[in-house]
N, C-alpha and C positions, 0 to 999 in steps of 0.2 A: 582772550586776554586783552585787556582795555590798554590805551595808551598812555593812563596813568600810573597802572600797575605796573607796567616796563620804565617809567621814568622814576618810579622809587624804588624799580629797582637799581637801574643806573646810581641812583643818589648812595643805596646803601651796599654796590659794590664791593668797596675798600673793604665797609666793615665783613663782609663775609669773606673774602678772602684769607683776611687778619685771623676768622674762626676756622676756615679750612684748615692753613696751616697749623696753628695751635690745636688743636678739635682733630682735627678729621683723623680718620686711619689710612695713611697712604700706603696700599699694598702694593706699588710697582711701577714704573712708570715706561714713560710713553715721548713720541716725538710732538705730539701734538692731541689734539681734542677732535680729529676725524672720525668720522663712523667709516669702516672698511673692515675689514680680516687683519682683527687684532692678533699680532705673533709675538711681535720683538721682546722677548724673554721668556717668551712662554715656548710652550710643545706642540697647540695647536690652532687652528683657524676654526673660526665660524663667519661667513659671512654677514656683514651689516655690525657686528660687535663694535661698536667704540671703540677707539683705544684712550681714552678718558670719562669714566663715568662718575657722578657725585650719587651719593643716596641720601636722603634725610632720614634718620631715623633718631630713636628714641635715646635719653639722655644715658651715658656714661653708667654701668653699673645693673642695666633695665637687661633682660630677655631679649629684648629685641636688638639691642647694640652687642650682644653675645652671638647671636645668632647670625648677624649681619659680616658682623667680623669674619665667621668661620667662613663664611662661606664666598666673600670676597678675596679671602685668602687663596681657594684653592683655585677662584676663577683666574686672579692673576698670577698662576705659578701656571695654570696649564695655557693659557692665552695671552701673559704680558698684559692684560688691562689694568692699567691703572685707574683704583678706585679707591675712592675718598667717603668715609662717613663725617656727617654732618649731624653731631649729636644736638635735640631739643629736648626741653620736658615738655613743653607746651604744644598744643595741636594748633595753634596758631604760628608757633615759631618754627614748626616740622613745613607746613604747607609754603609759607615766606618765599623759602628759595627756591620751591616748585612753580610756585606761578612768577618769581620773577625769572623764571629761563634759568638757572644756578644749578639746577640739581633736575640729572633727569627722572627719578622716580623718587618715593618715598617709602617706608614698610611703618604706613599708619595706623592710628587709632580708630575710632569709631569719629571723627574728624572726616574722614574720607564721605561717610553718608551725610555728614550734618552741612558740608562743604557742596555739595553735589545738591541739597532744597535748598541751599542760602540758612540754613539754620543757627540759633544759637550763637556761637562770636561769629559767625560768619551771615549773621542777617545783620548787616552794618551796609551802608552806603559805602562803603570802600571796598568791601568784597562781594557780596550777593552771591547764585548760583555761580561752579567752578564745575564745567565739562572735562570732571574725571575721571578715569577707566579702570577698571580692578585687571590688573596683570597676573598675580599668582595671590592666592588664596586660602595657607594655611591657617591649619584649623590649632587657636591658645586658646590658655585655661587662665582666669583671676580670681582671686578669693582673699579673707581673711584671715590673717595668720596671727597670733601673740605668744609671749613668752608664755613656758610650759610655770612658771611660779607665779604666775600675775594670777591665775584664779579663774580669768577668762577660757571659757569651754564653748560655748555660743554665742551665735549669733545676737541669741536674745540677752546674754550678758554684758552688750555694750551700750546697755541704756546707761547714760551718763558716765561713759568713759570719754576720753580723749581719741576722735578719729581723724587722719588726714583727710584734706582737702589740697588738691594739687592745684595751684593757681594758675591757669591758663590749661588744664587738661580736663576739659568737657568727658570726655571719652572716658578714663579713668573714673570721673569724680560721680559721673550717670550711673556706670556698671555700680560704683560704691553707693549711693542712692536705692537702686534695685536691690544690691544685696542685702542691705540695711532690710527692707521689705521683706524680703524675706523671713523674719522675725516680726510684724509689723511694724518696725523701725522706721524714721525719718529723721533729716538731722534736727529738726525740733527735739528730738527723745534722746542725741550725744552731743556731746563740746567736739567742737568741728576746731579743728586746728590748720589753720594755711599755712603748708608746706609749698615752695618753688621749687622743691628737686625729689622728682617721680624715686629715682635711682638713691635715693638720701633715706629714704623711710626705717628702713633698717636702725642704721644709726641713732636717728632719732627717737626711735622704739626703745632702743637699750639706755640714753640718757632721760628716759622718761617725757618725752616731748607730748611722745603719743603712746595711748596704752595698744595699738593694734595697728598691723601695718595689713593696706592692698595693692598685693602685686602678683605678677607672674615666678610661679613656685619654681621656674627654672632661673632667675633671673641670680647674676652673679652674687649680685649685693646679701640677696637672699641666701643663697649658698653657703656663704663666708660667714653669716650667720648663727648657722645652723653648728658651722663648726666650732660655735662658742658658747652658744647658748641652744637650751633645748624647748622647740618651739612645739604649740598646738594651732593646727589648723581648724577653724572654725566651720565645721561641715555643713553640702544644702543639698540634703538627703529629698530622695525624687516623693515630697509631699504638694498633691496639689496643690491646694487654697495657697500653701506661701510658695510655690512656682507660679501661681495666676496673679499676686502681688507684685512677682519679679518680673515678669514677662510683661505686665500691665506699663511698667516704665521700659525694659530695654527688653523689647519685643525678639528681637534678634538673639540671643543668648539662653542655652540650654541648659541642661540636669549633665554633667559629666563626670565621670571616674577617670583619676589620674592614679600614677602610681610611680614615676621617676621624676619629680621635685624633692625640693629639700622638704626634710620632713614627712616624707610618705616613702611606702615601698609596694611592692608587688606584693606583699604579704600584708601588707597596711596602707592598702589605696582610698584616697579622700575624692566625693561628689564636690568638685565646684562648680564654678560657669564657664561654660565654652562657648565660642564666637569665632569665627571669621575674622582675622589678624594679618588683613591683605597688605601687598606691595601694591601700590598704586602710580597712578601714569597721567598727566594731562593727554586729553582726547588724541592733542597736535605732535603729539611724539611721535616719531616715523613704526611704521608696523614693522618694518624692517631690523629696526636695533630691539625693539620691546619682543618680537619672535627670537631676534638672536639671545637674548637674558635670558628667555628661557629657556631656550636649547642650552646654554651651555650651562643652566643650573642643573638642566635633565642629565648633561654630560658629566657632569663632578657631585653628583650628588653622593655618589659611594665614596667619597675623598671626604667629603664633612658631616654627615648622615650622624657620626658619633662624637662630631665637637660639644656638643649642647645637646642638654636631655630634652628639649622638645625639637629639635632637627627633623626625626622621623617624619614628625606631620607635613615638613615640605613636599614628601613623597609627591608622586602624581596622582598616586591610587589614594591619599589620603584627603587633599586638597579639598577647597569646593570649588565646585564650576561651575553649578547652577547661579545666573544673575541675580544676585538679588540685593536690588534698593539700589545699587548702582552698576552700570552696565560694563561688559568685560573688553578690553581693549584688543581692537581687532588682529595685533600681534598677536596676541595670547590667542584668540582664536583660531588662525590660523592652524597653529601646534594644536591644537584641542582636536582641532581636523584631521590632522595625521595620527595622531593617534587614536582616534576613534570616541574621544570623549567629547564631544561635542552635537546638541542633538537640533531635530528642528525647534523641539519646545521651548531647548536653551533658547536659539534666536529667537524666534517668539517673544520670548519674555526680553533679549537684550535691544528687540527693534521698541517695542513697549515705554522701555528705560531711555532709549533713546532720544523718540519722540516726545518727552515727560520733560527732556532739558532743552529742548525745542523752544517746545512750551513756556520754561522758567525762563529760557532766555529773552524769549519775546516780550513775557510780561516784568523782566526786572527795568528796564527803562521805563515803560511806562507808568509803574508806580513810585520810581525816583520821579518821573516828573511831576506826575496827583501831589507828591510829600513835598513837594517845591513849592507847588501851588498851593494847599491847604495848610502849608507852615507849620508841619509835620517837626515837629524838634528832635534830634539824636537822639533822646530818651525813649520817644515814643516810635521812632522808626523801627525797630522789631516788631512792636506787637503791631506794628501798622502793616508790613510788608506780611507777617503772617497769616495777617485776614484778609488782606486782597489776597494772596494766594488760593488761601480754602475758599473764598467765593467764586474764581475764577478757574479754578484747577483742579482742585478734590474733586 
């Protein structure tokens, strides 16, 4: 973390404090912000637990701030940790209080891999590569969803409808890119509509904003819904050629069947896209407290297992562990090791990932200073930091 990143974050302290309070979900509290054998209210001890931890995660309304909830709830009734969510839409405004020390993990986007090259909003002179570590690992689903009267059936029916664009959520707006493809879609071929609130889509779907909304099918907003209006899911039935257009942009993302979202069932399960939907960690976080989160998610997981329809995937057995695109935090490892999930090829690949931010890190100073000297303009500094990368590092 650079010394200027810590001084903005000092600068914008107040204001995040001012969001915890108002924002955050305070499940419990606590004497203080020590790492130790978190009790005082709770039933039990884990070693190295916090007794104050912050999370960032996804905005008010999302899957993810559903899920985050439950299960910060049940951490702080069995352990007394007081835990605070830190809702963003933005993948720029989820990582914020991660790298300024504010929040010790996050349960992010596909932000975590674009953050970890320097990619995207994050190939700026203000941030570049961010030495992240993937802590736990489950496995979400996103798709497109519309009202069941709108006429919309597919994919390929949303050439020149009204689709969101989430402003500051890379992650989101990539996966919606690819799925578009999936059709041969681009947003050249719909009316791209900028929304600022991931968790608002819904809404906005039913006043006509936008004729289609992309989100996670467990997510509350969605739900609530569903309970009003009768929606169709826009299915991406396992067809090569538009899985090799999909995959051609978000490599990372699969052919999957769900079937407990809103608007699906076990007798009526939808193929969307599934991905890796990690909790994530700066490298500098102690092994200590990031092994003890997951001990005690391992230890309460039958306590919120049935808050939110996609819980189950936190399982252990459901998870991914294999490294990949960004390396696993050696807390997390640790566990991985006691319970026998952890292999040599995992490390393999996670010394790999490692040495790869080595790498980025050695080379982001020096081509801040090349951009110095060749009068590289903020405009042009992305696609500038992108090709000295692939010249020197691909």
């Amino acid at each position: 973390m650079t010394m200027l990143k810590k001084k903005l974050g000092f600068l914008v302290m107040l204001i995040f404090v001012l969001v915890l309070a108002a924002c955050g979900e305070d499940t419990g509290s606590s004497d203080g912000g020590s790492s130790g054998s978190a009790s005082e209210g709770g039933e039990g001890t884990i070693e190295g637990l916090p007794d104050e931890m912050v999370w960032s995660v996804y905005d008010v309304g999302s899957g993810g701030y559903t899920e985050a909830t439950a299960i910060a709830n049940e951490m702080t009734k069995k352990y007394g940790t007081q835990i605070r969510l830190l809702p963003s839409s933005g993948g720029v405004g989820r990582m914020q209080p991660m790298v300024n020390d504010m929040a010790d993990l996050g349960r992010l986007g596909d932000e975590y891999q674009f953050a970890f090259e320097g990619n995207y909003d994050f190939a700026t002179e203000e941030w570049g590569p961010q030495d992240v570590r993937v802590v736990w690992a489950p496995f979400s689903f996103l798709g497109f969803v519309a009202l069941a009267d709108s006429g919309i059936q597919s994919i390929a029916d949303l050439e020149g409808k009204k689709v969101p664009y989430i402003t500051g959520n890379q992650s989101v707006n990539l996966k919606a890119e690819a799925a578009l493809a999936y059709a041969d879609l681009t947003w050249d071929d719909v009316e791209r509509v900028d929304l600022s609130d991931y968790g608002g889509q819904p809404d906005a779907m039913r006043n006509g904003q936008i004729d289609v909304t992309f989100m996670n099918p467990t997510a509350s907003a969605l739900i609530e819904l569903e309970s009003m209006e009768e929606i169709v899911w826009l299915e991406m039935e396992e067809d090569q050629e538009s899985w090799d257009r999909v995959q051609e942009i978000a490599p990372w993302v699969v052919p999957s069947p769900m079937d407990n979202g809103a608007g699906m069932s076990e007798e009526n399960p939808v193929v969307l896209m599934g991905y890796g939907y990690p909790v994530v960690a700066y490298a500098d976080q102690s092994a200590e407290s990031m092994y003890a989160y997951v001990k005690a998610m391992d230890e309460t997981y039958d306590s919120w297992k049935d808050a939110a329809a996609n819980l189950h995937n936190w399982h252990k057995d459901n998870i991914l562990v294999e490294p990949y695109g960004v390396p696993v935090h050696e807390g997390a490892i640790k566990y991985f090791e006691e319970e026998g999930m952890w292999t040599e090829e995992y490390q393999a690949k996670n010394d790999e990932l490692i040495e790869r931010f080595e790498k980025l890190e050695e080379l982001w100073p020096q081509v801040l200073e090349s951009a110095k000297e060749e009068n590289i303009s903020q405009e042009e500094f992305s696609d500038y930091w992108i090709q000295k990368k692939q010249e020197l590092i691909e």
